[in-house]
C-alpha positions as CSV (number, residue, x, y, z in Angstrom):
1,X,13.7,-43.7,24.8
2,X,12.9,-43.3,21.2
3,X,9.7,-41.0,22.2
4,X,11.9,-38.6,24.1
5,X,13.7,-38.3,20.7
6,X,10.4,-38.0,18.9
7,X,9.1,-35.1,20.8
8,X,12.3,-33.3,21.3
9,X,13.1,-33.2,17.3
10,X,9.5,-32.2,16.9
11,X,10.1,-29.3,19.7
12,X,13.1,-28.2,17.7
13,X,12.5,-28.3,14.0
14,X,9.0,-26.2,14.9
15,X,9.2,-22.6,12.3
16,X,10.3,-19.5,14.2
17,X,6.2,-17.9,13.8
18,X,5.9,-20.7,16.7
19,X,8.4,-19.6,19.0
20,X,7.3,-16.0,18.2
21,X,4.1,-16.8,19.3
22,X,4.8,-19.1,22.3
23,X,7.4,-16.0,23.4
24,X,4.4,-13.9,23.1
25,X,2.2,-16.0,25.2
26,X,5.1,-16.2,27.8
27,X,5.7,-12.5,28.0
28,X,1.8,-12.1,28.4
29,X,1.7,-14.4,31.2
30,X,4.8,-12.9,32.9
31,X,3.2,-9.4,32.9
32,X,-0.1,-10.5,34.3
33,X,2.1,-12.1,37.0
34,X,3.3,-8.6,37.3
35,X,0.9,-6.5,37.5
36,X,-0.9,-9.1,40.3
37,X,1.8,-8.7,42.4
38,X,2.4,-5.0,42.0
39,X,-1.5,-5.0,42.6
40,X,-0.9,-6.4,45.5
41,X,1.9,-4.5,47.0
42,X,0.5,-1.4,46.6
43,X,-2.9,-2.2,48.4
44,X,-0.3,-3.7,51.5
45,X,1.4,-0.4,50.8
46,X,-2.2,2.0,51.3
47,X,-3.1,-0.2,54.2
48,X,0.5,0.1,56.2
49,X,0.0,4.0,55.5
50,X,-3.0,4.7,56.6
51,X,-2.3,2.4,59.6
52,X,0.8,4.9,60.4
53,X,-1.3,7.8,59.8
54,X,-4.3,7.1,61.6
55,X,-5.1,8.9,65.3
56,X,-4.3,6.9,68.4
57,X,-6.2,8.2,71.4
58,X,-6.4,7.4,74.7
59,X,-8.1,8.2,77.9
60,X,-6.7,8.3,81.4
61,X,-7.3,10.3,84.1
62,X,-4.1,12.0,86.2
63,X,-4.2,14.0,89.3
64,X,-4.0,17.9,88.8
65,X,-1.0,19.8,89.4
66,X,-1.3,22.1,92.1
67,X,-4.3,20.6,93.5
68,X,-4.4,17.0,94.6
69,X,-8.5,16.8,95.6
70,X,-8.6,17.3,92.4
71,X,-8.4,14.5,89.1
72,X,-8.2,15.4,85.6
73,X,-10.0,13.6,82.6
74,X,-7.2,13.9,80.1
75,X,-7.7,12.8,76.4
76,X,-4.6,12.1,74.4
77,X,-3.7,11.9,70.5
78,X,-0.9,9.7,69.9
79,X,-0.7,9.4,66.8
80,X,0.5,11.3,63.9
81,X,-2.6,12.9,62.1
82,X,-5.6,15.3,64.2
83,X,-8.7,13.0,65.8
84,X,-12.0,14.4,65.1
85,X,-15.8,13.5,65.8
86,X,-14.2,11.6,69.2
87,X,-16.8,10.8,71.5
88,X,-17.2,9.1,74.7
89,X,-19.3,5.9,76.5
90,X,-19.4,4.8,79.7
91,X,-20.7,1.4,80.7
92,X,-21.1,2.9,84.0
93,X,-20.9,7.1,84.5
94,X,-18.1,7.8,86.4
95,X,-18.7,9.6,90.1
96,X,-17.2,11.8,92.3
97,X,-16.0,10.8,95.6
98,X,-17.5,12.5,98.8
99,X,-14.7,13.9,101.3
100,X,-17.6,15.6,103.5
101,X,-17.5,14.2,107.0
102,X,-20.7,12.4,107.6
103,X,-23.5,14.0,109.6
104,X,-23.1,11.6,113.0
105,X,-19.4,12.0,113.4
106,X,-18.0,15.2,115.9
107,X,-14.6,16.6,114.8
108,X,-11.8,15.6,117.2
109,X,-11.0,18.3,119.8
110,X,-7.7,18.1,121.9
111,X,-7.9,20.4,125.0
């Protein structure tokens, strides 16, 4: 138990030049702490705004109004800011269907 003693009367009879300096040290480490986290905060803070900001678009295709032979290719912005440069693939084209009767069938008569 004596060496506990030891070291604390040679922690508290140290000159106030080595508190200064170990206060010093202390506040330099606390604001490098500081400006790591604030650092980080405001690079989660960019990243959540652009994320808000940033265009949503979608696709989908919705029959027309007042025609129903006919469907609409409608691209949609749901986000918050204007999309531009969009373009388009396709792994396979889309196609048109055929509502043409085929050549060997007779229309139905009633008599």
């Amino acid at each position: 138990m004596g060496w506990v003693q030891g070291s604390w009367r040679g922690v508290t009879e140290v000159g106030s030049n080595t508190w200064l300096a170990w206060a010093a040290w202390a506040a330099l480490a606390l604001g490098v702490v500081a400006l790591v986290f604030a650092n980080t905060q405001i690079k989660h803070n960019r990243r959540l705004g652009a994320e808000r900001t940033r265009p949503h678009v979608a696709m989908l295709m919705e029959p027309h109004a007042a025609d129903w032979h006919v469907i609409e290719l409608v691209v949609r912005n749901f986000g918050q800011t204007a999309a531009y440069d969009i373009r388009f693939s396709f792994p396979t084209p889309p196609t048109v269907a055929e509502y043409e009767m085929p050549p060997t069938a007779a229309p139905i008569s009633s008599n």
